[in-house]
N, C-alpha and C positions, 0 to 999 in steps of 0.2 A: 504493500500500500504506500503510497506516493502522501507524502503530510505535507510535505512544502518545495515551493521548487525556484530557483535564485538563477536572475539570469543577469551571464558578465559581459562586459563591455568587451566586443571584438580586442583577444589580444591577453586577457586579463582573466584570464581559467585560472590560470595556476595561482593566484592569489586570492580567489576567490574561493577554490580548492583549499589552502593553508586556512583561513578566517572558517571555514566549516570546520577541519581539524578540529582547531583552536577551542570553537565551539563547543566540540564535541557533535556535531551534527554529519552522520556518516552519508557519505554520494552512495546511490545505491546505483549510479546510472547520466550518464549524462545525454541530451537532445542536443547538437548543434552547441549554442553557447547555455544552455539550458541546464542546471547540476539539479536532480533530483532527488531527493530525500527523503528516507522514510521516518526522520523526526522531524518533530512538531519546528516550525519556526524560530532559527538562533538569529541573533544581531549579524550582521554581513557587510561591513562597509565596501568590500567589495565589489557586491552585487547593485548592476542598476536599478534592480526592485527585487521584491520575494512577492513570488505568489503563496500565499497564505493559506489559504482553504483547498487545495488540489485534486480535481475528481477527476476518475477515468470512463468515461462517457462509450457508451458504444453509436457506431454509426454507421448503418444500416444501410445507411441513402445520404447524399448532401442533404437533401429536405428532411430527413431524420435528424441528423445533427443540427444544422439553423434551429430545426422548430425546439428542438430541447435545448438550446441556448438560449432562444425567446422564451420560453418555460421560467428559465430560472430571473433573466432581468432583462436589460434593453442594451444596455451599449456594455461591447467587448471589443478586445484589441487584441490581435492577431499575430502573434508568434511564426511568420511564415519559413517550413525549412525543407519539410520533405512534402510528396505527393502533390505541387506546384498546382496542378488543374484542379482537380478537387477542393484542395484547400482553397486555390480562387472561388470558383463554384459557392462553396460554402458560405467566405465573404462576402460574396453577393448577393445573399440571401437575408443579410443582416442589416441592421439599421447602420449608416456611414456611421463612423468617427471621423469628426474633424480634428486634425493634426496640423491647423497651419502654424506659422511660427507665428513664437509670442511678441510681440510691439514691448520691450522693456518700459518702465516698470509693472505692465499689466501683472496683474494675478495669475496664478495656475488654474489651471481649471479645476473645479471643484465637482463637477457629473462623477456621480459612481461608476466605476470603468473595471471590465474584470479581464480577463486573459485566455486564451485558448491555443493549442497549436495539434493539428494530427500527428501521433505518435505510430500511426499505421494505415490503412488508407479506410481501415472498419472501426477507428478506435482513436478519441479524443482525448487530449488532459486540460480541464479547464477551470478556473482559481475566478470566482466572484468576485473576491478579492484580493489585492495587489497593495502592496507599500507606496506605490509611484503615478499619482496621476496622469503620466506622459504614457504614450503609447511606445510599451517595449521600452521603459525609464528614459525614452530618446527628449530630450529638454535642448527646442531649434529656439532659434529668434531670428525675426526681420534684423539682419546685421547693418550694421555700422561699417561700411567702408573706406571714410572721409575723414571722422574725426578722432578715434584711438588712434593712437603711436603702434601697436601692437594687436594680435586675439586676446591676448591675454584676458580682455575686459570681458570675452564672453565667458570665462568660468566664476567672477566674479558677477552677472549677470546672475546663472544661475543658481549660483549658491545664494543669491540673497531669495531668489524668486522661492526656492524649495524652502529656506527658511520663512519667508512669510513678511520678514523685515524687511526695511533699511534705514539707510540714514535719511534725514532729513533738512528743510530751513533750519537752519539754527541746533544744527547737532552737528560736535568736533570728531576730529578723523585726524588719527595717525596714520600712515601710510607707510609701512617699513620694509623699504627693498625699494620704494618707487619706481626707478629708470628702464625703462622711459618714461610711462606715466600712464599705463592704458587702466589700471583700477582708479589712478587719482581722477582722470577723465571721467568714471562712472559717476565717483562721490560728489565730486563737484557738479558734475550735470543734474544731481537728487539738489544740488544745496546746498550739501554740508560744508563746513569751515575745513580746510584737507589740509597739515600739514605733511608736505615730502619729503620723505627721507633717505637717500642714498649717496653711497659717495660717490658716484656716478651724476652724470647733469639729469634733468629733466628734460624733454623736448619741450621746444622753445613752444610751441602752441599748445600745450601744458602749462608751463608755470606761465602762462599769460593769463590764463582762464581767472574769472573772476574768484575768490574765497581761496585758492590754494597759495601757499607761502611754500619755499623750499629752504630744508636745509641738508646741505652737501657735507655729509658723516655717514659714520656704518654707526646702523640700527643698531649693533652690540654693542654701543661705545655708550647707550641712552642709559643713564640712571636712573629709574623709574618712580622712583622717591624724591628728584628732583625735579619729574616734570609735572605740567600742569597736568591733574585727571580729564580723558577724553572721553566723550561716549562711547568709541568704538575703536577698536586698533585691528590696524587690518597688517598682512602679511606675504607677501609671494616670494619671500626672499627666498636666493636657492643657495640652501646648506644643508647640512645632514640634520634630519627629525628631531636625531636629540638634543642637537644644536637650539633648534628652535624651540621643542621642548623648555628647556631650561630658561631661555629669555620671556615664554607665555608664562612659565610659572612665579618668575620676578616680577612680574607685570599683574597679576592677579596678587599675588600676597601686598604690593603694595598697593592694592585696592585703586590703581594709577588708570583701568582702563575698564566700562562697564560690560563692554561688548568685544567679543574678538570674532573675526573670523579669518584664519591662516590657512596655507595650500603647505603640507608636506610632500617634500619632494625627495624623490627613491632614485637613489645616485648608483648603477649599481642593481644589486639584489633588494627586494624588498625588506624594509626594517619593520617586522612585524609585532616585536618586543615593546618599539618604543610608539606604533599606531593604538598597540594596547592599553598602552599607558595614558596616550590622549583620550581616548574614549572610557578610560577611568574616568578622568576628572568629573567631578559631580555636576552635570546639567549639561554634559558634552553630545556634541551630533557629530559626528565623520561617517564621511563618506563618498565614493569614488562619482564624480559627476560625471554625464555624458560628454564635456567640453574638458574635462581632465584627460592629462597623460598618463604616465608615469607617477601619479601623486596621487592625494587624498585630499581632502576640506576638511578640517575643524572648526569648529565653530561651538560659541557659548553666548546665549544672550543672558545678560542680567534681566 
């Protein structure tokens, strides 16, 4: 029996594999990018979603399968990998989901969405429910081609979109690792006051931007007892986890910043020791975003 089933970002099996280990949540099987489970639902930051509820459907006919998907709710998203016609067929039969990209700052969609994919051409596995409003955890947006320095801004994009937050008029913003400037470009477009930090320049149509100040230092050199408290201290700097680690935790103890959200970055082999450690911290979210690499998102709102 199939309890849950966690599907990884092209690329990203095997660490998605290690975080079940870790779990304790054995693969009894995998689908394509699909690891399936016969225990109940573990934490996964690997995974772009977990299907939560997982049933094995028989499927008789296309129109047998559609109608017992419409049976249970209305809108499902589509895991497509083997049996290509049929499983179209099938889709077709289904109320759309819209997937266009998101216009930032809009909200995520909030429609309950469940999951489905043929696991044989007589035989479905299908999850009501999913961890991930986005179809197949895939999180697009209408991009920005003109005015970031870099992509970078679209994992910051969606890590605030999946948190639910952001900054605001009149809410301060560290920025540690800045250069170029493609997250100070997001914060500053919400409003917030940004200061830039690296020892690198910022681009020039960055630190022009109205509300950001720059200052040209390494992030590690900040003594966080000495600075003014921000609402949010953000992060993309690239150094080892527990590098970072260590500077989120001086930053929290001296109560210097209310909101973090940082991108650990895997130089290398995955540090799976020190991910664990982040998602200790009490009121932690991590998690591998659809616009992440080789990294994770942390994140803590007060």
């Amino acid at each position: 029996m199939i309890r849950a089933a966690y599907l990884a970002a092209e690329g990203f099996e095997a660490e998605l594999a290690e975080d079940l280990r870790r779990a304790g949540a054995a693969i009894a099987g995998w689908h394509g990018r699909l690891a399936l489970s016969p225990d109940p639902p573990a934490p996964a930051p690997w995974a772009l979603e977990t299907w939560t509820a997982p049933a094995e459907i028989p499927v008789p006919s296309v129109k047998a399968g559609a109608d017992a998907l419409r049976a249970i709710q209305r809108n499902w998203a589509h895991y497509p990998l083997l049996h290509h016609r049929r499983s179209a067929l099938l889709a077709d039969r289904l109320p759309p989901v819209k997937a266009r990209p998101l216009v930032f700052p809009e909200p995520a969609p909030t429609a309950h969405l469940g999951a489905w994919t043929l696991l044989a051409p007589d035989r479905m596995l299908a999850s009501p429910t999913k961890t991930s409003p986005f179809v197949n955890g895939e999180v697009h947006f209408a991009e920005d081609r003109e005015g970031p320095p870099s992509r970078a801004y679209l994992k910051l994009w969606e890590a605030l979109t999946r948190l639910g937050r952001h900054p605001g008029a009149g809410e301060t913003c560290l920025d540690l690792g800045a250069a170029p400037g493609g997250w100070t470009w997001v914060l500053a477009r919400l409003g917030a006051t940004v200061t830039a930090v690296d020892k690198a320049p910022l681009d020039p149509a960055i630190s022009a931007m109205p509300g950001v100040s720059c200052r040209q230092e390494s992030a590690f050199g900040l003594d966080p007892r000495q600075e003014v408290p921000v609402d949010w201290l953000f992060s993309d700097i690239i150094c080892y986890p527990a590098r970072l680690l260590a500077l989120v935790r001086r930053w929290m103890e001296a109560g210097a910043a209310r909101n973090f959200v940082c991108t650990l970055k895997f130089q290398g082999e995955t540090d799976h020791a020190t991910a664990a450690e982040f998602a200790a911290i009490p009121g932690a979210v991590l998690f591998h975003g659809f616009n992440n690499k080789h990294e994770l998102t942390f994140a803590r709102l007060g």
